[in-house]
C-alpha positions in Angstrom: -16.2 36.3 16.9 -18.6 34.7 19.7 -20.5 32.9 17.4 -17.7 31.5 15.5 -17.5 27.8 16.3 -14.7 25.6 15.4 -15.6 21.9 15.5 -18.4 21.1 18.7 -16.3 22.9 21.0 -13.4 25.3 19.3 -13.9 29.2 20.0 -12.3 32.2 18.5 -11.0 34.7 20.8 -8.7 38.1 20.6 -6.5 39.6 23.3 -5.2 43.2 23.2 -1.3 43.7 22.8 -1.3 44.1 27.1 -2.9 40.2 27.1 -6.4 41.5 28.2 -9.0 39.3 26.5 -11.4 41.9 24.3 -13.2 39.1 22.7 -14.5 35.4 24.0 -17.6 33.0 23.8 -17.3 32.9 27.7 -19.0 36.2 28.7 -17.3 36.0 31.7 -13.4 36.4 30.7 -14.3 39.3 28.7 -12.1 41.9 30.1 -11.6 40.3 33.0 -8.7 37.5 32.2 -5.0 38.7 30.7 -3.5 36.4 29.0 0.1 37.6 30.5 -1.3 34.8 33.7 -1.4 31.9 31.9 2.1 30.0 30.2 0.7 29.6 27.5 -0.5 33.2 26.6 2.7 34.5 27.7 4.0 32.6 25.1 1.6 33.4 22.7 2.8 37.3 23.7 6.1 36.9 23.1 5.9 34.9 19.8 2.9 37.1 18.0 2.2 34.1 15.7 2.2 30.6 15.6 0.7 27.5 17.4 1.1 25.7 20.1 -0.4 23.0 22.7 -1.7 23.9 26.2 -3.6 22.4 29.1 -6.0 24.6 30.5 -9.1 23.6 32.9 -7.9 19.8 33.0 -8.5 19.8 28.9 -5.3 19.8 26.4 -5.9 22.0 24.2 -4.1 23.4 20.2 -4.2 27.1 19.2 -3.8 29.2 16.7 -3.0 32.5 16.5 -1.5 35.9 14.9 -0.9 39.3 16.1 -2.1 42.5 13.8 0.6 44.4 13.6 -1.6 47.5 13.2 -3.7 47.1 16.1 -1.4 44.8 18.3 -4.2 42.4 19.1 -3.8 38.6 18.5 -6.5 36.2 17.1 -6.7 33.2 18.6 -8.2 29.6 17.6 -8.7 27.3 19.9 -9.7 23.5 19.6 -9.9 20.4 21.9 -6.7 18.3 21.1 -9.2 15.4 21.6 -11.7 16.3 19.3 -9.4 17.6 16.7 -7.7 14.1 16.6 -11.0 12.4 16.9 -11.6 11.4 12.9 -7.6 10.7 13.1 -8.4 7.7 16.1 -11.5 6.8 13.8 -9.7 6.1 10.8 -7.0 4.3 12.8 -9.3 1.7 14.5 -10.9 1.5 11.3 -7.1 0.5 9.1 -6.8 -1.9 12.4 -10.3 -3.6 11.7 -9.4 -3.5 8.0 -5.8 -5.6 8.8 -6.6 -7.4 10.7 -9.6 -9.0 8.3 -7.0 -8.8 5.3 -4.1 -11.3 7.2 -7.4 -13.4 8.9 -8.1 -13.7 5.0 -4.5 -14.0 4.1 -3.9 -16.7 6.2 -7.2 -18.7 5.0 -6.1 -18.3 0.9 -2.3 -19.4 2.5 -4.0 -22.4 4.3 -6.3 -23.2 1.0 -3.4 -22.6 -1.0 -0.9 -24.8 1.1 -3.7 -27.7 1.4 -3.8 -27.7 -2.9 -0.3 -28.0 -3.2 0.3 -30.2 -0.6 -2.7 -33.0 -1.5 -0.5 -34.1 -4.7 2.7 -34.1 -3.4 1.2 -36.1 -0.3 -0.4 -38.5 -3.4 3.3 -38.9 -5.2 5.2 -39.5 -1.7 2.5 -42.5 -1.0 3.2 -43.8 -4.7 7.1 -43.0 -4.4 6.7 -45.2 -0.8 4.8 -48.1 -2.2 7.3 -48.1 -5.4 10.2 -48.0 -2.5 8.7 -50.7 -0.6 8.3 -53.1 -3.9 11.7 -52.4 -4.9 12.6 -53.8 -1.4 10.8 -56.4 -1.6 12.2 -57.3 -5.0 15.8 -56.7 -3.7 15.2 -58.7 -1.0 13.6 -61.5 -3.8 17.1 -61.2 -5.8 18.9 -61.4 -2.9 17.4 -64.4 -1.4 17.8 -66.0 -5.4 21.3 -64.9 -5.3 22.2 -67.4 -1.9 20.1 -69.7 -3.4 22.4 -69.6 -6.4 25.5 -69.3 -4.8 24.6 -72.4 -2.6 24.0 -74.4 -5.8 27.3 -73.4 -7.0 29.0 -74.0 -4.0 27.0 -77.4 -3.8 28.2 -77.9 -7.7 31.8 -76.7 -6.6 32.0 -79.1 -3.4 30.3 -82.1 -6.5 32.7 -81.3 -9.2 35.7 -81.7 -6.5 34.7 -84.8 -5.4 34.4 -85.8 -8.8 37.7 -84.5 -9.8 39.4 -86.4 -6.2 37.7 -89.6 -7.5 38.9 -89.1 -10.9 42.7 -88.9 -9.6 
């Protein structure tokens, strides 16, 4: 299983049913390291199957393994949580990128959008405010007519009653 790589840095290894490591890429633990000293391969141990997380030499670390029954030795996977997860944090920053151009684009249609609606409406409430303002003007026309006509009448009333005094 040496030459079994998973990923850059993922190795295959098998332990015997005691925890002493049979098979590893590192020459070195071969025989020499039981799994029964380490939490996580006491747990592997006592489970037979499975997977779980570990930190071991400062790097966190997944596994994956199965006892034989026949045998009694587990196979083990094991792969850098970092580098398992690596295309996971590349397609994340990359849906980041992608949002945050679609709203930055959202935002410039909203802004075209609001600036097309808005031009007309700002052309009707400058007619609507010149039509107000000649309205007032003219209101203020009749009304200045309408004293002017109510002074004649009075004028006429104040004429007629001195004509009608000098008539008695």
């Amino acid at each position: 299983v040496e030459p079994i790589k998973i990923g850059q840095s993922g190795y295959i290894y098998i332990f015997d049913k005691e925890g002493l490591v049979l098979s590893h890429p590192d020459a070195g633990k071969i025989m020499k390291l039981n799994m029964k000293g380490t939490d996580y391969g006491q747990k592997m141990l006592e489970k037979g199957e499975g997977v779980l997380e570990y930190k071991a030499e400062g790097e966190a670390s997944i596994v994956a393994f199965k006892k034989d029954q026949g045998l009694g030795w587990t196979v083990a996977a094991a792969v850098s949580i970092d580098e398992l997860l690596a295309p996971v944090w590349k397609l994340a920053r990359f849906n980041v990128v992608m949002t945050l151009i679609i709203v930055i684009l959202a935002l410039i249609v909203i802004v075209m959008v609001a600036a097309w609606v808005s031009k007309p409406i700002n052309k009707i409430t400058g007619s609507l405010n010149m039509v107000a303002e000649q309205v007032a003007d003219a209101a203020g026309q009749i009304s200045q007519s309408s004293q002017q006509l109510a002074q004649g009448a009075s004028s006429q009333a104040s004429s007629i009653e001195e004509t009608s005094a000098s008539l008695e």
